[in-house]
N, C-alpha and C positions, 0 to 999 in steps of 0.2 A: 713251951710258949709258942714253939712253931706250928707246931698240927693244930691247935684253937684259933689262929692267926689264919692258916689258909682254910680254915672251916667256915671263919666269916668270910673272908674274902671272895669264896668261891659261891656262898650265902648272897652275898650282894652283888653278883657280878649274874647270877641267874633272875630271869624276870619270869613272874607270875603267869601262867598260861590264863586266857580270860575264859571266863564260861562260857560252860557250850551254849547255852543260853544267847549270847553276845554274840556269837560267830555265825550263830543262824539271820538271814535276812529275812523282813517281811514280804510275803506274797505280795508281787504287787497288784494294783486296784485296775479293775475293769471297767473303763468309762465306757457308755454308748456311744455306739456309734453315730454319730451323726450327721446325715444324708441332705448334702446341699439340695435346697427346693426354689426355687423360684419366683420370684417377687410377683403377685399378682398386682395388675395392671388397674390403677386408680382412676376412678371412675372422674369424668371432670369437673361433675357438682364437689368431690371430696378433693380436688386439689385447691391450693390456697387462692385466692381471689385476683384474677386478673381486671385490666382496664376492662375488657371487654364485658366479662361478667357483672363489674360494678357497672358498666353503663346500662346492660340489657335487664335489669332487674326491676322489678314492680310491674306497671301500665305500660314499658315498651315491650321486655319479655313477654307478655300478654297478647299484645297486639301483634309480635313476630307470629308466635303459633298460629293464630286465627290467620294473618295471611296464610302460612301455611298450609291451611286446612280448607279455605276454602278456592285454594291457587287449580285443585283439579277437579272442581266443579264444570258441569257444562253448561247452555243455556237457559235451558229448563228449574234445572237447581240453583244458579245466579237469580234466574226471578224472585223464584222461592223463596232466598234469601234475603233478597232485597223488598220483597212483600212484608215480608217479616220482620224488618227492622224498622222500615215505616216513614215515619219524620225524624230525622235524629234529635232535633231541638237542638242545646246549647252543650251538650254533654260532647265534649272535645273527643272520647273514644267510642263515642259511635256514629259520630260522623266520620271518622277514619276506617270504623268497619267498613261505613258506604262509599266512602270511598276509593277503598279494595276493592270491592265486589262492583263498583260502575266501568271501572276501570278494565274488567274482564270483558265487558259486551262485545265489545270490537264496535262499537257507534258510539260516533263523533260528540254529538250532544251527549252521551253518557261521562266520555270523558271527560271534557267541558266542566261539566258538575262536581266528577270528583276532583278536578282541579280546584274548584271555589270552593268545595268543604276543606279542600287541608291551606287553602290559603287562609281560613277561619278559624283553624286551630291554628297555625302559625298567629295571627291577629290576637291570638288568645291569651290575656295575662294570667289567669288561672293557675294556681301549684298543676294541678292535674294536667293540665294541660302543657305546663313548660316541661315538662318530665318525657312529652310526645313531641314536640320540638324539633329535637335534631330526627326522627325517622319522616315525621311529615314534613321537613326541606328537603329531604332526599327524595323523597316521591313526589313531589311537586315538578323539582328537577325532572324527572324521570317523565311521568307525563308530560311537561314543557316539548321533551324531545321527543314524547312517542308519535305526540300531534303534530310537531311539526312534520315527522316523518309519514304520519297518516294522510296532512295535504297534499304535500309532494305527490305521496303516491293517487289520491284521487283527481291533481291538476293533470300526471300521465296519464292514468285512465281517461279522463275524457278530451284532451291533445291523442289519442289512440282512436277513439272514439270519433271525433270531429275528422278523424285525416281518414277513417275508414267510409264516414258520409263523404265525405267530398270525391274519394274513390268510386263511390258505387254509381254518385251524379254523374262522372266524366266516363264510367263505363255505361251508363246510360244513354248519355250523348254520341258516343262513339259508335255504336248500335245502331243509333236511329240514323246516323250519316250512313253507315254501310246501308242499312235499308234504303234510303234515296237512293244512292250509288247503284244498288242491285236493279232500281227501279227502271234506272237510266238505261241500264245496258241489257234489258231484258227486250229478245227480236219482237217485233207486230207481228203476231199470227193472226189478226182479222183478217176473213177473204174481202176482198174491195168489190164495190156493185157494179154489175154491168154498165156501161156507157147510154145512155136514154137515146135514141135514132131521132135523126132529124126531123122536123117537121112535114106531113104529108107523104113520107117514108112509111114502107113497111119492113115489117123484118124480114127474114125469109124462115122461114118454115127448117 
């Protein structure tokens, strides 16, 4: 009974070796490698919708470029321009074109003008028109002070003007005193006539 007692015992005290099968690991798995790149940089019609972009959108957006475009023109091409667009009539954005393009001349009466066309799109009840609104008070603005500062500077030009005539009269006067002056003090080189001899006198030889 003892040698079948430690037969099991020894039976159950030993554990099963696992298959080789088991004891082998999986290869493991090769993922790519993957190479940090760089966020390319979003263009700003594709980022989400700022104030700015809701405001500049339709007939104001429109009307920016065009200033744009026609901001470096010279004066030949302003006429041109301005030949071309003609009478604006009641269409509130092109009289704002004319009143870009008058606004360029560097003259007084031009400016003048495109001041009263954007004060007539401001006056403007019009959708089209109130959509133009806030850029034609900024430019209203804008010319308000460009003229004022255009006076200014042509009431100094001609306060420059008048103080250079009043100069040139007093260097004129001052001229014609020294010529008197010089007159004065210039010596008599006439030879003077002989003395006439008394009556029934002769001269002598």
């Amino acid at each position: 009974m003892a040698v079948p007692f430690a037969l099991l015992l020894t039976a159950c005290t030993t554990q099963p070796k696992p298959p080789a099968e088991a004891n082998a690991l999986p290869p493991p798995v090769l993922l790519p490698r993957v190479m940090p790149v760089e966020a390319e940089p979003k263009a700003p019609a594709t980022q989400p919708a700022s104030l700015f972009t809701l405001t500049t959108q339709g007939p104001m957006a429109a009307m920016l470029t065009y200033a744009d475009k026609v901001r470096p023109l010279n004066g030949a091409d302003l006429s041109t321009e301005i030949a071309r667009i003609g009478d604006p009539g009641d269409s509130p954005a092109i009289q704002m074109q004319l009143a870009l393009l008058l606004s360029q001349t560097r003259v007084p009466a031009d400016l003048a003008r495109a001041l009263g066309l954007l004060q007539r799109v401001i006056a403007n009840p019009a959708p089209e028109a109130q959509s133009l609104h806030p850029l034609a008070r900024a430019l209203a603005a804008r010319y308000v002070e460009q003229r004022r500062v255009e006076d200014d500077r042509d009431k100094q030009v001609q306060q420059l003007r008048d103080a250079q005539r009043r100069i040139d009269q007093l260097n004129d006067r001052i001229e014609a005193l020294r010529a008197i002056e010089r007159s004065f003090a210039r010596p008599n080189t006439m030879p003077t006539a002989p003395a006439a001899p008394p009556n029934g006198s002769k001269t002598t030889p």
